[in-house]
C-alpha positions in Angstrom: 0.0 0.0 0.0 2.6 2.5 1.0 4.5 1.7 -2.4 1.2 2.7 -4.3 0.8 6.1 -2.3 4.5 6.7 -3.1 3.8 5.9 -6.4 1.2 8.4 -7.0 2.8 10.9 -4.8 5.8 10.8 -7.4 4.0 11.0 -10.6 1.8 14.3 -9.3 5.2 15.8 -8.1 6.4 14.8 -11.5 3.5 16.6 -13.5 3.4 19.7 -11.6 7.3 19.7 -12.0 6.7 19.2 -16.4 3.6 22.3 -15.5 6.1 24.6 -13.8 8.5 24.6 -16.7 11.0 26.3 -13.5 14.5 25.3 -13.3 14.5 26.6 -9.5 11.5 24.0 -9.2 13.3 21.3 -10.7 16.6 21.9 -8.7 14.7 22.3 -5.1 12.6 18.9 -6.0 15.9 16.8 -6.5 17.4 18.2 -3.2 14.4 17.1 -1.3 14.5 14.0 -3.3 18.1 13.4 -2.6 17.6 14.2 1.1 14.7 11.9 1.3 16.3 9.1 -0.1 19.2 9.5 2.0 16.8 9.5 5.0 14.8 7.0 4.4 18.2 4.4 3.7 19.3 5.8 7.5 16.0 4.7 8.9 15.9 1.7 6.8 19.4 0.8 8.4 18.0 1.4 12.1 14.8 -0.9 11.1 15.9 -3.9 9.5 16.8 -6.5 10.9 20.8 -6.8 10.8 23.2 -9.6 8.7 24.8 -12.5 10.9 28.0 -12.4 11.3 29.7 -15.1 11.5 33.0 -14.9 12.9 35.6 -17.8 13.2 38.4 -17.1 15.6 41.3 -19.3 16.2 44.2 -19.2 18.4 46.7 -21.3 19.9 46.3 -19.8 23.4 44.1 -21.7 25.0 43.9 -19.3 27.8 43.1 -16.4 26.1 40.7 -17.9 23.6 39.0 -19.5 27.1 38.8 -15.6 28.5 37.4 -14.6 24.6 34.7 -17.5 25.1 33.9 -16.1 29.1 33.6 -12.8 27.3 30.7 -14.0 24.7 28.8 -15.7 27.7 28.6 -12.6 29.8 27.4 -10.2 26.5 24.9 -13.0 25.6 26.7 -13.8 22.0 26.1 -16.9 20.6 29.0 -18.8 20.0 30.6 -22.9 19.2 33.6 -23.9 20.9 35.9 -26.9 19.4 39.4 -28.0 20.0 41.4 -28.1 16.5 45.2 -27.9 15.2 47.4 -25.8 13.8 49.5 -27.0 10.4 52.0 -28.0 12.6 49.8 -30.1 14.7 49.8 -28.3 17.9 46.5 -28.2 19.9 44.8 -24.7 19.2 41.4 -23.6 19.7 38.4 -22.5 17.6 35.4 -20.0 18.2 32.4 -20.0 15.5 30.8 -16.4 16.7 27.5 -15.5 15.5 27.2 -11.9 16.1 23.6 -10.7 14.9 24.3 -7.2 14.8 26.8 -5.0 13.8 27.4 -3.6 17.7 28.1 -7.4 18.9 30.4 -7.8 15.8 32.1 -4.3 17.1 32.8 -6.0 20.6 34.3 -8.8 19.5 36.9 -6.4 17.3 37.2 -4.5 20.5 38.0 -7.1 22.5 40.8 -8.5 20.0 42.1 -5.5 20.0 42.7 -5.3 23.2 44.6 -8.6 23.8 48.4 -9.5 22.8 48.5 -12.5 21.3 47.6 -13.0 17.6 44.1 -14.6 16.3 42.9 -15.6 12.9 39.9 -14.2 12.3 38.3 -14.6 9.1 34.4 -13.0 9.0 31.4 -14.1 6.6 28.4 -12.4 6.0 
């Protein structure tokens, strides 16, 4: 329904633009298009629902991946925990992170951030 009434609201705008014959018309109807549309993409970005991201985190610390897994429990992100190896076959351990919005994903890089030991990370979307 709303994309009919947006419809019609564009084709009237449209005609009393082609009536006007103004170029002062035409050039303060594209700004308020262009603002519009740029508006309604922000709101559209609050609204919809978010991407998963999936994050896959591995590390030979065990501690520190351990502290990164405590860290996920306590901000209520949903995450899979499994032991795995490294090429060289030494023990390491892996984190599947499913972040559901972009703030959790933004914890997660702040919280790597923060630590001293080196991660893979590799992020779908």
């Amino acid at each position: 329904m709303t994309i009919v009434v947006s419809q019609f609201l564009f084709y009237f705008v449209i005609s009393e633009i082609i009536n006007q014959n103004n170029i002062i018309v035409i050039i303060a109807v594209s700004v308020a298009s262009g603002l519009g549309s740029f508006i309604a993409f922000k709101i559209n970005d609050k609204v919809s629902k978010e991407k998963l991201y999936l994050n896959i985190i591995t590390s030979k610390h065990l501690d520190d991946m351990t502290e990164l897994c405590e860290f996920l429990r306590i901000k209520n992100i949903k995450n899979i925990i499994t032991d795995s190896y490294n090429k060289d076959w030494t023990k390491s351990m892996s984190v599947q992170v499913f972040a559901l919005t972009r703030v959790e994903s933004k914890l997660i890089d702040k919280f790597l951030d923060g630590q001293d030991n080196k991660y893979f990370r590799e992020i779908l979307y």
